[in-house]
C-alpha positions as CSV (number, residue, x, y, z in Angstrom):
1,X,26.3,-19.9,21.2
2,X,26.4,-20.8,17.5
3,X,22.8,-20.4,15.8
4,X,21.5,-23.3,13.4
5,X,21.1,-21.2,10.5
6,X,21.4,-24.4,8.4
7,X,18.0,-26.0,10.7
8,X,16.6,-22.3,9.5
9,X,16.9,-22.9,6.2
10,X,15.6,-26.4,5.8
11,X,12.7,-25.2,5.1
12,X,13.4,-24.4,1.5
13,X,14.9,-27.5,0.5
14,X,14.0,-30.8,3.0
15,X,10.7,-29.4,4.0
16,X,9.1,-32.4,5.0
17,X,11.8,-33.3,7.3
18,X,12.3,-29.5,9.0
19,X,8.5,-29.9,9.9
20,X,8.5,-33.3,10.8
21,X,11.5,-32.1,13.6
22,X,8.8,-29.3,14.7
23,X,6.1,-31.7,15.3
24,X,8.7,-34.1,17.3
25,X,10.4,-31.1,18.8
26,X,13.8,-32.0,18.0
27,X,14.7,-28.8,16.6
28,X,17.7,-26.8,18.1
29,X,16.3,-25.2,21.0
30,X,17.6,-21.6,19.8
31,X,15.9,-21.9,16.0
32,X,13.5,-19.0,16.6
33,X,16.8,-16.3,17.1
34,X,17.9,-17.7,13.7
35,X,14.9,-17.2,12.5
36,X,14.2,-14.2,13.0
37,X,17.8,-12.9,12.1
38,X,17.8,-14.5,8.5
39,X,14.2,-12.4,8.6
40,X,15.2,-8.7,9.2
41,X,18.2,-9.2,6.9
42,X,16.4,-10.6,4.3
43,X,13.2,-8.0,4.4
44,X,15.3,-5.2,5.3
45,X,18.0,-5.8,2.0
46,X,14.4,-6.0,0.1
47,X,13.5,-2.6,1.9
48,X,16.9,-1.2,0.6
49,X,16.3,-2.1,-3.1
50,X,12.3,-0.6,-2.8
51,X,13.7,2.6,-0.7
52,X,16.7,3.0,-3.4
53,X,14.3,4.4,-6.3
54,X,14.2,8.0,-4.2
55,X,17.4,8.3,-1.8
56,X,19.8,6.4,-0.1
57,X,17.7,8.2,3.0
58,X,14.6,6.3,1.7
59,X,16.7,3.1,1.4
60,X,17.4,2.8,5.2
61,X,14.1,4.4,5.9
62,X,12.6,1.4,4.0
63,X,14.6,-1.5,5.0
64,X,13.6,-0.7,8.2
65,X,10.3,-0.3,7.9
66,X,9.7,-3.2,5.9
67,X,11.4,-5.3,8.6
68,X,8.9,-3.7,11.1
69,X,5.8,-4.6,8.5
70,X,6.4,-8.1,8.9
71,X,7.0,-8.6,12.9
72,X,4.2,-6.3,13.7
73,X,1.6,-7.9,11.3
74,X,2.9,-11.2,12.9
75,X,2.5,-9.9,16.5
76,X,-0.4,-8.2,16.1
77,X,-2.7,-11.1,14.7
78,X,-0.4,-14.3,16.2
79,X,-2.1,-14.7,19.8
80,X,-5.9,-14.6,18.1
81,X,-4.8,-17.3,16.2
82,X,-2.8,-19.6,18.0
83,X,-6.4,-18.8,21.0
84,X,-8.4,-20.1,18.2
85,X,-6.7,-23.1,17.9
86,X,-6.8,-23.9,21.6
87,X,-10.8,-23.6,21.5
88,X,-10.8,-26.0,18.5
89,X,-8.8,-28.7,20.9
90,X,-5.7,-28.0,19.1
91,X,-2.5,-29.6,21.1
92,X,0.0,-28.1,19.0
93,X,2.2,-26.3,21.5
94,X,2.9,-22.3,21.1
95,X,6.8,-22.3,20.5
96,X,6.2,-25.0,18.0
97,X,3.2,-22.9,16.4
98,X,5.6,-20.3,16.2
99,X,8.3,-22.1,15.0
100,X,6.4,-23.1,12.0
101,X,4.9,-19.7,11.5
102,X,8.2,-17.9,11.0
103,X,9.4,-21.0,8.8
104,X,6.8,-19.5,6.5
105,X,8.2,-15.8,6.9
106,X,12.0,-17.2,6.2
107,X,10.5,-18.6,2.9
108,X,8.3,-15.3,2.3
109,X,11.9,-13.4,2.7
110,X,14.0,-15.3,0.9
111,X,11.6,-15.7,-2.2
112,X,11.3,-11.6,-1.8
113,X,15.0,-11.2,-2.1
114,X,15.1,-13.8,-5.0
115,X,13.3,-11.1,-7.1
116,X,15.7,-8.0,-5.8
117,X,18.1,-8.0,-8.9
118,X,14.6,-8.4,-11.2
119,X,13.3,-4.9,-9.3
120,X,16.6,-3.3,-9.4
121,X,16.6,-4.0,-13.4
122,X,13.5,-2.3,-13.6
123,X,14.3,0.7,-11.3
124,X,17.7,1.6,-13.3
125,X,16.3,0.9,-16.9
126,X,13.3,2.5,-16.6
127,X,11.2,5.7,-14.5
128,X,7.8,4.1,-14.1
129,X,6.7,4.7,-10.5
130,X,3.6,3.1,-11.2
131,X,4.9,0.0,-12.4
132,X,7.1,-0.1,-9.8
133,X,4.3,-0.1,-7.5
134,X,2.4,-3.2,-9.1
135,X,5.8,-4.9,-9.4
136,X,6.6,-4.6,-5.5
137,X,3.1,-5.7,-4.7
138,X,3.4,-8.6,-6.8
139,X,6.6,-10.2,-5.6
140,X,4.8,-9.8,-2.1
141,X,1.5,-11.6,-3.0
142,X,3.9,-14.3,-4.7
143,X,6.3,-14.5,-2.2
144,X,3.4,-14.8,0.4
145,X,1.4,-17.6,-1.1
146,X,4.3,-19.8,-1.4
147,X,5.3,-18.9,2.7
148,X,1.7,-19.8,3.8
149,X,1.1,-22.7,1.5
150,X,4.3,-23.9,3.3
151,X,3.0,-23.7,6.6
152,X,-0.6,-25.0,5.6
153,X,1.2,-28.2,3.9
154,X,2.9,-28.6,7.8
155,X,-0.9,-28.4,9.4
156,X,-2.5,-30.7,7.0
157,X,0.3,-33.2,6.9
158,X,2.8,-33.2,10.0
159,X,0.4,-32.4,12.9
160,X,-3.4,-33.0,11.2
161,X,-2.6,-36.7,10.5
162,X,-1.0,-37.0,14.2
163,X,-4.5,-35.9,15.6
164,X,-2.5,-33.0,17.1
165,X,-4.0,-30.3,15.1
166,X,-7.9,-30.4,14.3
167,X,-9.3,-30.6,10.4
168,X,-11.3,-28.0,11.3
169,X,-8.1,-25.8,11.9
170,X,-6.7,-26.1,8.5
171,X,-10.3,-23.7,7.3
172,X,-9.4,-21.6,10.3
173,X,-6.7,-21.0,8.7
174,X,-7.0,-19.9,5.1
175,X,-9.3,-17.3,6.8
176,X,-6.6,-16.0,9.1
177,X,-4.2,-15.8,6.5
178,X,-7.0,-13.4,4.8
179,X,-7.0,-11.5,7.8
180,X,-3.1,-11.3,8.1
181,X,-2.9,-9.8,4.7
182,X,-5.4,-7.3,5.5
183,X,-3.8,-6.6,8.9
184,X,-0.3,-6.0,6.6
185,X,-2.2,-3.9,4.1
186,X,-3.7,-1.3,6.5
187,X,-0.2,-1.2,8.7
188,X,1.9,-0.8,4.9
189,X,-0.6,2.6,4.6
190,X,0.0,3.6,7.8
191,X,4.0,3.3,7.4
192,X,4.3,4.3,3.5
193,X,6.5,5.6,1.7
194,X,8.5,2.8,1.1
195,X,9.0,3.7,-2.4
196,X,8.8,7.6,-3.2
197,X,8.7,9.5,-5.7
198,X,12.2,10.2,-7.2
199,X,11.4,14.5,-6.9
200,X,9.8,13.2,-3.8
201,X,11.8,14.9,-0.8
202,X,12.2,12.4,1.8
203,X,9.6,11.5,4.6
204,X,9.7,9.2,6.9
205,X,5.8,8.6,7.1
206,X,3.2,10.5,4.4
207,X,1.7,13.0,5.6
208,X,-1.4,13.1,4.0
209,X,-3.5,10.1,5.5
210,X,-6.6,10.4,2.9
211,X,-7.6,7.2,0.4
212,X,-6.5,4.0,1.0
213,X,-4.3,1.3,-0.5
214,X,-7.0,0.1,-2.9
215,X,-8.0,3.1,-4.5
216,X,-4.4,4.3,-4.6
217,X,-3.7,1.2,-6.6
218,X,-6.7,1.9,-9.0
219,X,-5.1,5.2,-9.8
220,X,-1.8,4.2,-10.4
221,X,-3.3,1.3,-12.6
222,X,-5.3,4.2,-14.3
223,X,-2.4,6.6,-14.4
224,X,-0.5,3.6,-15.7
225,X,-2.9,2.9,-18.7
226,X,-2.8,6.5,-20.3
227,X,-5.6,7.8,-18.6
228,X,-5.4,11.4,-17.4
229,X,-5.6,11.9,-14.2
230,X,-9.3,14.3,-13.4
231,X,-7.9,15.7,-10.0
232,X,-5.6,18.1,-12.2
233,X,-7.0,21.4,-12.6
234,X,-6.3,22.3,-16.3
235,X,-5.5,26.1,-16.5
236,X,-8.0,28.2,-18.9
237,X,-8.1,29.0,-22.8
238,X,-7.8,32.1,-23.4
239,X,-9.7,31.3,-26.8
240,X,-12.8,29.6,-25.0
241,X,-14.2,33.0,-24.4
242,X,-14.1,33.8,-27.9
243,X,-15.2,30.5,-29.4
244,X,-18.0,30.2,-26.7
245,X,-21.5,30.6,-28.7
246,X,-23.0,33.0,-26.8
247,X,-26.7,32.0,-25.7
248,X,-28.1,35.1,-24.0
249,X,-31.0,37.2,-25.6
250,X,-30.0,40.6,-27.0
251,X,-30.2,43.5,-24.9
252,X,-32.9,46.2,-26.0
253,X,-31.3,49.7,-26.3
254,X,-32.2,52.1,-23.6
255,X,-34.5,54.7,-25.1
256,X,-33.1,58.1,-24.8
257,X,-35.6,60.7,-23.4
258,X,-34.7,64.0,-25.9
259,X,-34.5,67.3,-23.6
260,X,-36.0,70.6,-24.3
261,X,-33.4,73.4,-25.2
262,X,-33.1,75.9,-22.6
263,X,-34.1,78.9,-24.8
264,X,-37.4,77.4,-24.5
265,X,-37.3,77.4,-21.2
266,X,-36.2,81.2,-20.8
267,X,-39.2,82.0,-23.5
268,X,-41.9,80.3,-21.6
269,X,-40.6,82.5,-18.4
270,X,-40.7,85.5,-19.7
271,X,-43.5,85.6,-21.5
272,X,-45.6,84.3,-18.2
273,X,-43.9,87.2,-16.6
274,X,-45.2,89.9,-19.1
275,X,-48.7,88.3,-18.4
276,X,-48.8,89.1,-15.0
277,X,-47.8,92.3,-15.5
């Protein structure tokens, strides 16, 4: 069966009309499996491009990884959502709620591969790892905000004004999208590297599971600014000795005890000897 990739990607163009067949469910009844197609190849061509500053290992190693970043984040923290909206009298139904979710990750994906040839100008003209960094977190909190701004525009105006979907839902909302970002955060630190150093050799996961995503962030920001990086043990001076001002009070000489000559000795012998006598 032939998939509506063209109902998939309505989204980016006749919005209004791609959501307004989701709240009258007369969307092709396969949708989701072209969905989530156009997803994993667009994420995982991202990946490839991210993974591609180390190895072509790290490429692959990436684009899949970054595919599994975004369906596990969705699985993990869909069902507490979609429960939410149930208690709050929601009618929307769960394929369509799903439906619209992943209209929102085919826009979040295509935006992210809109920027590839930008990163992959930056990777081959310059050898900033840092930057690199703050330019891959970037397109993802840009791409992001335009996917769920999509899907809150559907809330608000294709179900909300039906009386399908509750006001209250739209708040509910905005805070689960603050959770879902979190959620993506802590699973990206569990599954880095996605980049890699270029003398990096390669790993599938890090190893070391100390810090977090914030504070690496705040030292590659630091290491990015000029500032040297404290944890570096700088080896010794061998001048510092020398050049230290030395503090300590002066040693008083020991006082040396004079001894008596031994012919003394053999005198004062004797002559108690000749005494006794």
């Amino acid at each position: 069966m032939k998939l509506p990739f063209t109902d998939a990607f309505e989204v980016l163009q006749e919005r209004d009309e791609h959501f307004e067949k989701i709240t009258q469910e007369t969307y092709p009844s396969n949708i989701i499996s072209a969905q989530i197609l156009i997803i994993a190849l667009f994420s995982f061509c991202y990946g490839l491009i991210m993974g591609s500053y180390n190895s072509w290992m790290q490429a692959l190693s990436s684009g899949a990884k970054l595919t599994s970043l975004l369906f596990l984040t969705l699985i993990i923290c869909f069902p507490s959502f979609y429960i939410v909206q149930l208690v709050l009298g929601s009618k929307v139904k769960i394929k369509q709620l799903a439906v619209m979710m992943l209209s929102g990750f085919l826009m979040t994906t295509t935006i992210m591969l809109a920027f590839a040839p930008i990163v992959l100008l930056f990777q081959l003209s310059g050898d900033n790892y840092n930057f690199l960094k703050f330019l891959h977190v970037g397109v993802f909190v840009f791409s992001g905000f335009f996917g769920m701004r999509a899907v809150l525009d559907a809330l608000r105006n294709s179900f909300a004004e039906q009386g399908v979907y509750p006001q209250i839902g739209l708040s509910i909302f905005r805070v689960w999208v603050i959770i879902f970002a979190f959620v993506g955060i802590q699973l990206a630190w569990n599954l880095r590297p996605f980049v890699g150093y270029k003398d990096m050799p390669f790993e599938l996961f890090r190893q070391n599971t100390q810090g977090n995503f914030y504070s690496s962030m705040i030292k590659s920001l630091g290491e990015m600014m000029g500032e040297p990086n404290i944890q570096k043990k700088q080896k010794p001076n061998q001048y510092d000795s020398l050049e230290k001002p030395q503090n300590d009070p002066p040693k008083k000489p020991k006082e040396i005890i004079p001894e008596k000559p031994q012919n003394e000795s053999i005198e004062t012998t004797q002559n108690d000897s000749l005494k006794n006598d």
